[in-house]
C-alpha positions, 0 to 999 in steps of 0.5 A: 627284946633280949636274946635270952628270949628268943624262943619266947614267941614260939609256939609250945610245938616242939617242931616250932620251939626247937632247942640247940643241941644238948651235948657239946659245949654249945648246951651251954650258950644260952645259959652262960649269963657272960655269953648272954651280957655279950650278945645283947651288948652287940645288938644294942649297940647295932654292930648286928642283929639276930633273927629266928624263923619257924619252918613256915617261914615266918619271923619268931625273933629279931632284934629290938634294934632291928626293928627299931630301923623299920617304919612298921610296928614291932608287933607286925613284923611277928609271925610275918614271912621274914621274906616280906621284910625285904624288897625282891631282886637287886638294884641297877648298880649291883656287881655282876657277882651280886646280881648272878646270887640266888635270892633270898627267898629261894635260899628259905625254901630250899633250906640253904645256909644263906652266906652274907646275902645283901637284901633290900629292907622293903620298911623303911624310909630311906634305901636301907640295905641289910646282909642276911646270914643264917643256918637250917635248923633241924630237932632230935628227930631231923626236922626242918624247924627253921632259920637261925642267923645274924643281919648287919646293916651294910648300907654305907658299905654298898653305898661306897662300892656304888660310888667305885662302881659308878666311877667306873662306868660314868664321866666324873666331869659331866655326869654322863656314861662313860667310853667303858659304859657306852662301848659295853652298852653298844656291844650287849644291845647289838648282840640282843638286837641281831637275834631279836632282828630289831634296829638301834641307832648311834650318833657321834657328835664333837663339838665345833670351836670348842678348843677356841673356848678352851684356848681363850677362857681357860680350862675351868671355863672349858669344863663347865662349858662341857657340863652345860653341853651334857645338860641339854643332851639330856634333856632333848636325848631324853627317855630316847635312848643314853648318851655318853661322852667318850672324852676330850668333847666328843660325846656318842648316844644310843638309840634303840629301835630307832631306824626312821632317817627323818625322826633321826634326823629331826633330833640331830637337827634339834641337837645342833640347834640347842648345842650351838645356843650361846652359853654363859660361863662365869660372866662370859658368852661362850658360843659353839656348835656340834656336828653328827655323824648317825649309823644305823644297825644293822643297815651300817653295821652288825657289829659294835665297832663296825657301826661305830666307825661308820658313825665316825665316817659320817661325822667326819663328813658332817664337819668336812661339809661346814660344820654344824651339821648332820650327816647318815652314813652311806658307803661312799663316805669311805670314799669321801674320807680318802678324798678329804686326805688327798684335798688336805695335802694338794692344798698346801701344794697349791698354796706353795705354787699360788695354783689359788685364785680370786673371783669378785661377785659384784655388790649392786645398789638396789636403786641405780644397779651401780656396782657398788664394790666386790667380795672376794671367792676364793677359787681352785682349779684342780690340776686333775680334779677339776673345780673344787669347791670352798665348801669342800677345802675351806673346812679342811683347811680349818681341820689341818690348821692351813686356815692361817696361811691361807687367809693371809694368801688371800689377804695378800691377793685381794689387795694386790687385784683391788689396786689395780682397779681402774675404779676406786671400788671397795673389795670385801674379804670373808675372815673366818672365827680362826683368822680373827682369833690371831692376834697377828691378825691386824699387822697382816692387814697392815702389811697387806694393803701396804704392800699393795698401795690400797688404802683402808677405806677400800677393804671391808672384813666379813665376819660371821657370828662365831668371832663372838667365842671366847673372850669378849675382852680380846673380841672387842681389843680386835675390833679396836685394832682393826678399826684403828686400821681404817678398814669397814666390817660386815657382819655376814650371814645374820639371821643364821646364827643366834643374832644377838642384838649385844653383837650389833651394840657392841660390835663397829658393824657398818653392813648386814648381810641378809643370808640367802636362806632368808631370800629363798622362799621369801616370795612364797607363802607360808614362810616368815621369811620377808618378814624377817628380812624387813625387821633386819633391814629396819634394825640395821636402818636405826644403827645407820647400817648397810644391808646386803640381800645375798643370794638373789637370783629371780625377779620376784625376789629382786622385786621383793628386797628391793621393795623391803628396803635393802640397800645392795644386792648380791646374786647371780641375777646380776653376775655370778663371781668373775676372775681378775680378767674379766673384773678389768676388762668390764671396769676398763670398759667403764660399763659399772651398770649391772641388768638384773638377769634371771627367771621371772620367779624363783623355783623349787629347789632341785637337784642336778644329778647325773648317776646311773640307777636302778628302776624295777618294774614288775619283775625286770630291772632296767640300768638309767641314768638319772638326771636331777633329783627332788624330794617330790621326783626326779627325772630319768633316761633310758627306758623307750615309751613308757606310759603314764601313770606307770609304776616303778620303783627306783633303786638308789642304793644302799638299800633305798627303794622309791615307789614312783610313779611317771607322770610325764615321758617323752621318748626316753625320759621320763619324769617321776613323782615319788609316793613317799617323799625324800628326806635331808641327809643333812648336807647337800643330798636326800635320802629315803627314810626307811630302806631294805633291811639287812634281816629281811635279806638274809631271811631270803637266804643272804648273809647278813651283812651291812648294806654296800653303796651298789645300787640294786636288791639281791634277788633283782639285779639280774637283767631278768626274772624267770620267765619274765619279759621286760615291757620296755625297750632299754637305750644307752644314753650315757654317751 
C-alpha cells in the first residue's frame, strides 16, 4: 500500500477522513511526488513504517512492509484496534525506565503524543519488538479523528540491551544470578516479606576441595567443574526459589516462604549428595562436596545483611564441623566463630610446644580377639579448655593450612611410640586428601620411620575417598611412591563417599574399612545395613583385602560382623583408644587378648546433654536442667513429684517450644516423650522444625527483632503469671 494512499481505507466521514492542515507548507506533502517517491523508498526499504488511526482506535493505515512482518492477513489487521496488534506490559528484562512508562493503550485513550514506545508485536513467529511513535490528530473544527505516527522495528536494539543488562545481573561463567542480583533480590524480597509477615530462607554454600581441583587440573577444568556444579543446583533448587553464585565457589539460594527446618534440611541434604557426586572434566574424575550454612528470615534476621551473616555463621559452622554438611543458624554460633579463632591459634602453640599426644585404639581378629595392631588418634588436652576434640581442630587445621605441619607431627610421633613397642605390632595413621596431595609426602614417611627405626611393613596409611580429586595421573604416581616405600594402605570409611569400584581396581589397597554408620542400626530391622556390610566383605574377599568393622560397641553387632565375615574389629566393645602409657604397660604385660565388653544390644542413639531450660506448665515457667536429649524425648530435673501423663511444653531457645508429655517421674526427674519429633541440625545436635515467629511476638507488643539464644518466650519468663500459682515444687540441683 503506498503512502499516497493513506486515507484510502477511511470512511467518507469527515471526522474519519481528516486532511492535514491546508495553510503552511505542510499543504503540500502529500502532493509533492518527490516527498511521496522518499517515504515509499523509506517503508520499502523497513528503515520504518507509518500508521494512521480513526478516533475509535482502529487501524486505517499501515505499512505493507509493515504487515508483511505479521503472521495475520493484511486484510485483518484493517479496522482492527491498533492496540490489539501488540502484546500488553513489558517483558521480565526491561529497564527500570521502560517498565515505569505508560502503556500503549492508556496513551491511545488519552490521546497523548505516544514518544518512541517500545511494544511487543502480539503476530508474529518469533519475539518481535516494534517502537511506536505518533501524534492526535484533530479537523477544521478541533475534533479528536486520530493517530498518525511512524514504528520501526528495534528487536536486535533490545536484544543487545537485553545482553548488557543481563550481563549485569548474571554470572558470565555459570549462567546463574550474579552477587548484584541475589543482594538486590534478597533485600526486595525481605522488605515485601516484613510487611506481608511471611518467611524466606537463604542457604550459603562453597564448595569443599575445590582449590584442590583448581590446583592439580588447572583453571579451565575449575571452570567447568563450576558449570556442572551450577547445573545440578538448578536442577534440584528447582522452581523453589533462585540460586546464584557470588564468586570464587561460593553460591547463596533464596527460598521464599520456606521456614519448615526438616524441608530445609532434607534439601541441604540432597544438595550435598549430589554436589559431592563425582564429575567428569575433560577425561578426568573430579570429586568435591559443599557444605551449607541456612537462616531463616525473620527467625535469623530482619534485614538482608543480617540474615546473610547469620547464614555465613552457619556455613562456617557447617565445614568447622567436618565438611560436608548442613548446619541452621542459632545464636550461639557467634559464640562458636570466636571459639574456632582462638583453636586456630592455641593449635600452633600446641604444635610448637608438643602439647599434642597419640592414642592407639586396638584392632582386634574376629576370630582369636588377638590384637592385631593399632590406629593411631590424635589428642589435645587444653591447658584451660579441657579435652578438645579432633572433629573440632582437625577442620581448623585444614582452614589455616596447619594440616601439613601437623601430619608430619603426627607422622613423627607414631614412629617413634610404635618402635618401642615391646611387639612387632603394626600401627596405622589416618593421612588426610591434603597430606596426600604433597608431593613431600613419600620422603616424610621415609624420614619418619628412618629416624625412629621402624620398618615399613609396621606402617600402614588410612586414606579416605577424596585422595581420588584431582589429577589421576599424580593420584596413582603416589600410590607408586609410597608403595615403593614398603608401607600398607587402608582405604577408610568405605561405603560413605561414592565407593567406585575403579578406586578398588586401581588403587594397592590391602584393607577396608567398613564405616560405623553401616554397623549402626545393622541389627535392627528396616535397614539395608548388614546387607551392605556382607557385599564389602565379600568384594574385599575377591581383592584378597582386609576388612575392618569400625564402631562396634554392643554384642549384637559384635555377633553380627563376626558372623558377615570381617576380618578385624574395631570399637569400644574391645577398648576405647589408649595413650602411649597404657599401650606399654598392656603389651609389656604380654596380655595381647581383648573380651569384648559392652551392652548386650546396641541402643537408640541419644543424646548426653547437661543445659539449663525452660519447662512451662499452664501459666507458670519453671528453670530445670536437662540431661540427655532424643529426637522422641528427653529427661529432666528439678521439678518435685510431677504426675504422669502431665503436659509440659519445654523451652529450648531460640524460640523453640516442645509439646511434651511425661511419661515417667521419679522424684525430681522426670522423663518426656515429645508430640512432634525433633529434627538434625545437620551436625551433632536436633532442633525443632518450626519455632515461635518473630511477627507473632511483635504483634503481642514486642519489637521485632530476630530470635536471641535465651531460652524463655517474652511473656513468659517471668517466675509467675498474674494470679497463677505453680502446681509443682521447683528444686536446684545444679549442684
Amino acid at each position: 500500500m503506498a503512502i499516497g494512499k493513506l486515507f484510502s481505507r477511511s470512511a467518507p466521514s469527515s471526522k474519519a477522513a481528516p486532511s492535514a492542515p491546508q495553510d503552511g507548507p505542510r499543504a503540500q506533502v502529500f502532493d509533492d511526488p518527490k516527498r511521496l517517491t522518499i517515504l515509499n523508498e523509506i517503508e520499502q526499504s523497513e528503515l520504518g513504517w507509518f500508521w494512521a488511526t480513526d478516533a475509535d482506535g482502529k487501524v486505517e493505515y499501515l505499512s505493507e512492509s509493515a504487515i508483511a512482518k505479521l503472521s495475520i492477513d493484511g486484510e485483518d489487521v484493517n479496522g482492527s484496534p491498533l492496540s490489539q496488534l501488540f502484546l500488553a506490559g513489558q517483558d521480565s528484562d526491561d529497564s527500570d525506565d521502560a517498565a515505569t512508562q505508560r502503556p500503549l493503550p492508556f496513551l491511545l485513550r488519552a490521546r497523548n503524543t505516544i514518544h518512541r514506545i517500545p511494544v511487543r508485536v502480539a503476530h508474529c513467529d518469533t519475539e518481535t519488538w516494534w517502537e511506536i511513535t505518533g501524534k492526535p490528530q484533530f479537523d477544521a473544527e478541533g475534533e479528536f479523528v486520530g493517530f498518525r505516527g511512524s514504528a520501526k522495528d528495534i528487536t536486535t536494539l533490545r536484544e543487545g540491551q537485553r545482553d548488557v543488562s543481563r550481563m549485569a545481573q548474571y554470572d558470565a561463567l555459570t549462567g546463574l544470578a550474579n552477587r548484584n542480583r541475589m543482594e538486590k533480590r534478597l533485600t526486595s524480597t525481605l522488605t515485601a516479606y516484613k510487611a506481608a509477615k511471611r518467611s524466606c530462607a537463604i542457604m550459603m554454600l562453597d564448595l569443599d576441595r575445590f582449590k584442590q581441583v583448581n590446583d592439580t587440573l588447572g583453571h579451565q577444568a575449575g571452570d567447568e567443574l563450576l558449570k556442572q556444579v551450577a547445573q545440578r543446583l538448578e536442577r534440584i533448587v528447582g522452581e523453589q526459589g533462585e540460586a546464584g553464585r557470588l564468586g570464587g565457589d561460593e553460591f547463596q539460594i533464596i527460598l521464599p516462604d520456606i521456614e519448615d527446618r526438616g524441608r530445609l534440611g532434607d534439601l541441604a541434604q540432597r544438595l550435598i549428595q549430589m554436589i559431592s557426586q563425582p564429575y567428569s572434566i575433560n577425561g578426568a574424575r573430579a570429586i568435591i562436596g559443599t557444605s551449607v550454612g541456612i537462616a531463616i528470615a525473620p527467625y535469623d534476621g530482619i534485614e538482608s545483611e543480617e540474615l546473610t551473616g547469620s547464614g555465613d555463621l552457619a556455613l562456617y559452622a557447617a565445614k568447622g564441623g567436618g565438611r560436608g554438611q548442613y548446619r541452621f543458624y542459632s545464636s550461639d554460633l557467634k559464640d562458636d566463630a570466636q571459639f574456632r579463632r582462638q583453636i586456630e591459634e592455641d593449635l600452633r602453640d600446641a604444635l610448637a610446644t608438643d602439647a599434642l599426644e597419640m592414642h592407639y585404639q586396638p584392632l582386634i581378629d574376629a576370630k582369636t580377639h588377638l590384637v592385631k595392631s593399632f590406629e593411631a588418634l590424635v589428642r589435645w588436652n587444653h591447658p584451660e579448655r579441657g579435652s578438645i576434640s579432633p572433629a573440632e581442630f582437625i577442620p581448623v587445621a585444614e582452614e589455616s593450612n596447619q594440616i601439613l605441619a601437623l601430619g608430619e607431627w603426627v607422622m613423627r610421633r607414631v614412629c617413634s611410640d610404635a618402635a618401642s613397642w615391646p611387639h612387632e605390632l603394626s600401627v596405622a595413621v589416618n593421612v588426610s586428601a591434603v597430606q596426600f596431595a604433597n608431593p613431600d609426602l613419600p620422603s616424610i614417611v621415609h624420614d619418619a620411620m628412618l629416624s625412629a627405626g621402624l620398618p615399613a611393613s609396621r606402617l600402614e596409611l588410612e586414606l579416605t575417598e577424596s585422595v581420588f580429586i584431582g589429577d589421576p595421573q599424580a593420584t596413582q604416581e603416589m600410590f607408586r611412591e609410597l608403595k615403593k616405600l614398603g608401607v600398607r594402605l587402608a582405604l577408610d570409611d568405605f561405603g560413605t563417599g561414592y565407593s567406585s569400584l575403579g578406586y578398588l581396581r586401581n588403587a594397592p589397597f590391602d584393607k577396608i574399612k567398613i564405616d560405623q554408620s553401616f554397623v549402626r542400626g545393622a541389627c535392627e530391622g528396616g535397614n539395608n545395613n548388614a546387607a551392605i556390610i556382607q557385599a564389602i566383605v565379600s568384594l574385599a574377599g575377591a581383592l584378597d583385602m582386609v576388612t575392618v568393622a569400625e564402631g562396634v560397641e554392643a554384642h549384637d553387632e559384635l555377633d553380627l560382623v563376626c558372623e558377615l565375615g570381617a576380618d578385624h574389629i574395631q570399637g569400644w566393645i574391645y577398648s576405647k583408644a589408649l595413650p602411649q602409657s597404657e599401650v606399654l604397660e598392656r603389651l609389656a604385660s604380654g596380655v595381647l587378648k581383648y573380651e569384648p565388653q559392652g551392652p548386650a544390644k546396641a541402643r537408640a542413639e541419644r543424646m548426653a546433654v547437661y543445659r539449663k531450660v525452660g519447662v512451662i506448665h499452664e501459666d507458670h515457667r519453671y528453670e530445670v536442667v536437662m540431661r540427655n536429649l532424643s529426637r522422641t524425648g528427653a529427661r529432666i530435673e528439678g521439678m518435685l513429684h510431677v504426675p504422669m501423663a502431665t503436659d509440659l511444653v519445654l523451652d529450648l531457645g531460640n524460640g523453640q517450644l516442645v509439646v511434651s508429655k511425661v511419661v515417667r517421674s521419679e522424684e525430681a526427674e522426670q522423663g518426656l516423650e515429645f508430640e512432634t519429633h525433633l529434627i538434625s541440625d545437620g551436625a551433632d545436635g536436633l532442633c525443632t522444625r518450626h519455632r515461635v515467629s518473630p511477627y507473632a511476638l511483635a504483634a503481642a507488643g514486642m519489637p521485632l527483632t530476630s530470635l536471641s539464644s535465651e531460652a524463655g518466650i517474652p511473656g513468659i519468663q517471668s517466675p509467675h503469671g498474674p494470679g497463677s500459682r505453680p502446681k509443682f515444687m521447683q528444686v536446684d540441683l545444679s549442684a
